[in-house]
ROZAVO-805345 format. One record per residue (C-alpha): residue number from 0; x, y, z. Coordinates in steps of 0.2 Angstrom, whole numbers, plus 2048, in hexadecimal, padded with zeros to 3 digits. Each point is the difference from the previous one (the first is absolute). Layout:
i: NUM; xx: X; yy: Y; zz: Z
...
//
This chain:
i: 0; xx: 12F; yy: BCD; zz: 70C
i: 1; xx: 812; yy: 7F9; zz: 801
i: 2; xx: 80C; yy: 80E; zz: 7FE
i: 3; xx: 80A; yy: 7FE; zz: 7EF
i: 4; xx: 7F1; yy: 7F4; zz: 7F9
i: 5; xx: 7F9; yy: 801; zz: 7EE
i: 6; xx: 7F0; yy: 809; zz: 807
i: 7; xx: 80C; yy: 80A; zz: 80E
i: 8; xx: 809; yy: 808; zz: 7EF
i: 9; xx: 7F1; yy: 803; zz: 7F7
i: 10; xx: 7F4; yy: 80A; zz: 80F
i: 11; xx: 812; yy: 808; zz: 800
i: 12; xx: 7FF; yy: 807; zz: 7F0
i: 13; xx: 7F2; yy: 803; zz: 801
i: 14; xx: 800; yy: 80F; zz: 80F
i: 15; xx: 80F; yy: 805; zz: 7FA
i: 16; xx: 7FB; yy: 803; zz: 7EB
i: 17; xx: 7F0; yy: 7FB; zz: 7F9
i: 18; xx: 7F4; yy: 807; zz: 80E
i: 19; xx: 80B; yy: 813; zz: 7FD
i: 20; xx: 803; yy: 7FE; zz: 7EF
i: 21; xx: 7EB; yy: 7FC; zz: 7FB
i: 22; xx: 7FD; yy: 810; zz: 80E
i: 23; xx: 80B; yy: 809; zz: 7F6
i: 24; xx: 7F8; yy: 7FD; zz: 7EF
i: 25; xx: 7EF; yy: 804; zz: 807
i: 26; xx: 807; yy: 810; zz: 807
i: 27; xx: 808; yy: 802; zz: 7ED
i: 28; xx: 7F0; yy: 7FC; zz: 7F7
i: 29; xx: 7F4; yy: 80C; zz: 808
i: 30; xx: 7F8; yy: 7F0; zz: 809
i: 31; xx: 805; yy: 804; zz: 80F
i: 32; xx: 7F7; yy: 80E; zz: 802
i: 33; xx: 7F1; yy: 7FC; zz: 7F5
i: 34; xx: 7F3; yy: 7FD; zz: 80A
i: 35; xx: 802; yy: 813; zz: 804
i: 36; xx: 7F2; yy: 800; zz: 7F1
i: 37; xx: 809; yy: 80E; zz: 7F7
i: 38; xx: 803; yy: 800; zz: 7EE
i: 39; xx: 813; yy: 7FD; zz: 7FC
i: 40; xx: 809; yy: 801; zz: 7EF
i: 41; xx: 801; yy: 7ED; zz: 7FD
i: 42; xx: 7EF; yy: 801; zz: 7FE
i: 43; xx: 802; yy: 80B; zz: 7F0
i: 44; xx: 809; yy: 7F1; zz: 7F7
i: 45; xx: 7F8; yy: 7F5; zz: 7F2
i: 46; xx: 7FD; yy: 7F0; zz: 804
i: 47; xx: 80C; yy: 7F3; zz: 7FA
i: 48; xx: 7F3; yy: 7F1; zz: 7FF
i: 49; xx: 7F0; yy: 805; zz: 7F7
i: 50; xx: 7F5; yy: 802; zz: 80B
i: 51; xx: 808; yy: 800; zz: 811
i: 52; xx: 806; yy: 80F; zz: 806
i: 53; xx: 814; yy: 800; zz: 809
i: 54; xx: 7F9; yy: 804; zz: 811
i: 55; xx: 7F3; yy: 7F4; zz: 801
i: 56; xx: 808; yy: 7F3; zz: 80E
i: 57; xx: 808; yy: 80D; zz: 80C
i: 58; xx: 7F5; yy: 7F8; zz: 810
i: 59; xx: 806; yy: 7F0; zz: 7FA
i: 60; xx: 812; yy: 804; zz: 800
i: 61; xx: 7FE; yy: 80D; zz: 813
i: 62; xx: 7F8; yy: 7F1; zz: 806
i: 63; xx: 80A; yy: 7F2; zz: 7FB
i: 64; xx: 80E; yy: 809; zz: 808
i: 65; xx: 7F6; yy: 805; zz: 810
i: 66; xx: 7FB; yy: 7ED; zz: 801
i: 67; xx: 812; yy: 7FB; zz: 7FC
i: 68; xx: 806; yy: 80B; zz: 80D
i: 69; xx: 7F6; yy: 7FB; zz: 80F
i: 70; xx: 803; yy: 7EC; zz: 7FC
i: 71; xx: 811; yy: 805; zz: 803
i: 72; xx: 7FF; yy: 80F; zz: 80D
i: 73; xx: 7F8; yy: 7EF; zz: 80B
i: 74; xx: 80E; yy: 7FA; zz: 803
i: 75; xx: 80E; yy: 80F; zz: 7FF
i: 76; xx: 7F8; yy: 813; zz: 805
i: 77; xx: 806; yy: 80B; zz: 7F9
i: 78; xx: 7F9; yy: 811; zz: 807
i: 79; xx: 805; yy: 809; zz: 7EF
i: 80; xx: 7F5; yy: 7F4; zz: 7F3
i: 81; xx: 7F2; yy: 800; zz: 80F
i: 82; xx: 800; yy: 813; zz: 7FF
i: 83; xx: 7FD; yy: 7FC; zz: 7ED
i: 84; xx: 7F3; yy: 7F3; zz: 801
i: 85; xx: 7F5; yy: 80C; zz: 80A
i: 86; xx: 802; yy: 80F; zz: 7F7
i: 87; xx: 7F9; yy: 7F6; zz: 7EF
i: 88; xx: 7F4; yy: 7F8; zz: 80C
i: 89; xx: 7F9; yy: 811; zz: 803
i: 90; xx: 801; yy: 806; zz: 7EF
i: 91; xx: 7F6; yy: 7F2; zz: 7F9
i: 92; xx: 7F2; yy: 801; zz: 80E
i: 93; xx: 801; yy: 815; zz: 7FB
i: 94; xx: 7FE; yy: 7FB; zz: 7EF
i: 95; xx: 7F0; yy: 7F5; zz: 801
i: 96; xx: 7F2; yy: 808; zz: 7F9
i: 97; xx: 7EF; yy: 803; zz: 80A
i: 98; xx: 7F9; yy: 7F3; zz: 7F8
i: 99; xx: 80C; yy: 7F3; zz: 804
i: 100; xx: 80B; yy: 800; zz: 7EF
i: 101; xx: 812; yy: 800; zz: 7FD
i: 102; xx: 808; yy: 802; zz: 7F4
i: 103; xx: 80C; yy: 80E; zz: 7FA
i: 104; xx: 802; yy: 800; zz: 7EC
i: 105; xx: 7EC; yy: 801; zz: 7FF
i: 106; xx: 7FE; yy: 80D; zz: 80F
i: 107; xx: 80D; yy: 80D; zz: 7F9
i: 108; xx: 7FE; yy: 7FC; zz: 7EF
i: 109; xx: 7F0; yy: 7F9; zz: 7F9
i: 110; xx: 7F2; yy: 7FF; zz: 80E
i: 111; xx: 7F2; yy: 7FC; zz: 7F4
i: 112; xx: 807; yy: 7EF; zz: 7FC
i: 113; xx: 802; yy: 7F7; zz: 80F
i: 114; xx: 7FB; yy: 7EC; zz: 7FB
i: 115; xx: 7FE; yy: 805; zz: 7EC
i: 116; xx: 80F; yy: 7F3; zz: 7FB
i: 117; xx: 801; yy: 7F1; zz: 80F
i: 118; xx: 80D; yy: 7F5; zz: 7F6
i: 119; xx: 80D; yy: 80D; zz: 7FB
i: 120; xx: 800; yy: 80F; zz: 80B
i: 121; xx: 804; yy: 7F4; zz: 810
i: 122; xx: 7F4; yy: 80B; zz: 80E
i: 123; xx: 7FD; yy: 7ED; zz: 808
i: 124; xx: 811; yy: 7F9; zz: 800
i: 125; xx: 807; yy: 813; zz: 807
i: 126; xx: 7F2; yy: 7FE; zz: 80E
i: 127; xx: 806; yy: 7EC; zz: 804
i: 128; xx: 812; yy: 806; zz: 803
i: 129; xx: 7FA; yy: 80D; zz: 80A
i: 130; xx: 7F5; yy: 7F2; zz: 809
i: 131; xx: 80F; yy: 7F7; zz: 802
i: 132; xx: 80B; yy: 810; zz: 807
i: 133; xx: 7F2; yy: 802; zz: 80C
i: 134; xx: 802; yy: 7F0; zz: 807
i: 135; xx: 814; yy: 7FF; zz: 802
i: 136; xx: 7FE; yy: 810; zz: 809
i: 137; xx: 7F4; yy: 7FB; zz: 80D
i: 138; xx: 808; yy: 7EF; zz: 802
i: 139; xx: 812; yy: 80A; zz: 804
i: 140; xx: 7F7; yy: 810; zz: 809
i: 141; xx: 7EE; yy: 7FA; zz: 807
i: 142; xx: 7FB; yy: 810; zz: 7F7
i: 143; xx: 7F0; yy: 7FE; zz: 7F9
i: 144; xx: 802; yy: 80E; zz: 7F6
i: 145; xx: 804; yy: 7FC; zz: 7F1
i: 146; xx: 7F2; yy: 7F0; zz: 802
i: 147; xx: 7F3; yy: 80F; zz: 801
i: 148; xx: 802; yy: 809; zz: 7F2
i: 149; xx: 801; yy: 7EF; zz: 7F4
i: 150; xx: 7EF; yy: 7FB; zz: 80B
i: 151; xx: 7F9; yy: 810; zz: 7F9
i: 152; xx: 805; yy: 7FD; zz: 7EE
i: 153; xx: 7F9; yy: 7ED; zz: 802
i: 154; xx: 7F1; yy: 809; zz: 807
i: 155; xx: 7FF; yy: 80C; zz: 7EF
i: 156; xx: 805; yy: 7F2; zz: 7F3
i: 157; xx: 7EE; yy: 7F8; zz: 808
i: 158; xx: 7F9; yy: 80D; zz: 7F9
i: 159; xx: 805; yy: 7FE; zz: 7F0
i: 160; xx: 804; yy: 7EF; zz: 7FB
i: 161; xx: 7F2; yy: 7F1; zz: 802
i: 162; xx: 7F1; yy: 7F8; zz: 7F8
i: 163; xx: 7F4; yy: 80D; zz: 804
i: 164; xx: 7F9; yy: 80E; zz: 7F6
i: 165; xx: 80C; yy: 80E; zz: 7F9
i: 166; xx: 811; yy: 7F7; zz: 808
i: 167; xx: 80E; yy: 7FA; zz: 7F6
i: 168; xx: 803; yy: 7ED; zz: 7FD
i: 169; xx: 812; yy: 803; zz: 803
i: 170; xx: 810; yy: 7F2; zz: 805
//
């Protein structure tokens, strides 16, 4: 990039605000350190849009911000957000279940109801960010790490979803 240029300005930005301010939030908000599968207050809240619970895209926003971030470590490291990055990384491979699932609101809250509401409690678009996380971090480390543990939930959500007998018909 030319130093000074529209796109110069903005990366600059950027490293210097947005990336700090969204870890800084997540730290705040208990997402940080959510994949730790323990039960945190926030969970106590009523949900404020019948009937989706507060918590229910805490993946989605880690992952957003761990794909965001490695886009951008590419091109600047930064040994400080790296550190974070792989710390979440191991977090989220921790929190997989032996079976292959993921996700934090069902594990630590309501276990029994893992694919009961597919259009409005969002376990599919949580597991396509983390999909996406997964590939910015091997792209920017070469670390299949995070790649395995989404090929494991792929590998589960074939057991579930499908044509055959007993799976659910889900998109």
């Amino acid at each position: 990039l030319e130093p000074g240029s529209f796109w110069d300005r903005w990366q600059s930005v950027a490293r210097a605000v947005t990336i700090p301010v969204q870890l800084e939030l997540l730290q705040k908000t208990g997402r940080y350190d959510a994949f730790n599968l323990k039960h945190i207050p926030y969970y106590d809240r009523p949900p404020t849009i019948w009937p989706v619970p507060n918590h229910l895209f805490w993946e989605s926003d880690v992952a957003k911000w761990i794909e965001g971030t490695c886009y951008h470590l590419h091109a600047h490291p930064d040994p400080e957000l790296q550190a974070h990055v792989e710390y979440l990384v191991g977090l989220i491979e921790k929190a997989q279940q032996p079976d292959g699932y993921l996700n934090i609101h069902f594990v630590v809250n309501e276990p029994e109801k893992r694919w009961t509401n597919l259009r409005d409690l969002h376990e599919l678009y949580n597991f396509g960010h983390l999909i996406e996380a997964a590939l910015a971090h091997h792209a920017q480390t070469q670390s299949d790490a995070l790649i395995k543990v989404m090929v494991r939930f792929v590998d589960y959500c074939c057991t579930v979803f499908g044509t055959g007998q007993g799976k659910l018909a889900g998109y």
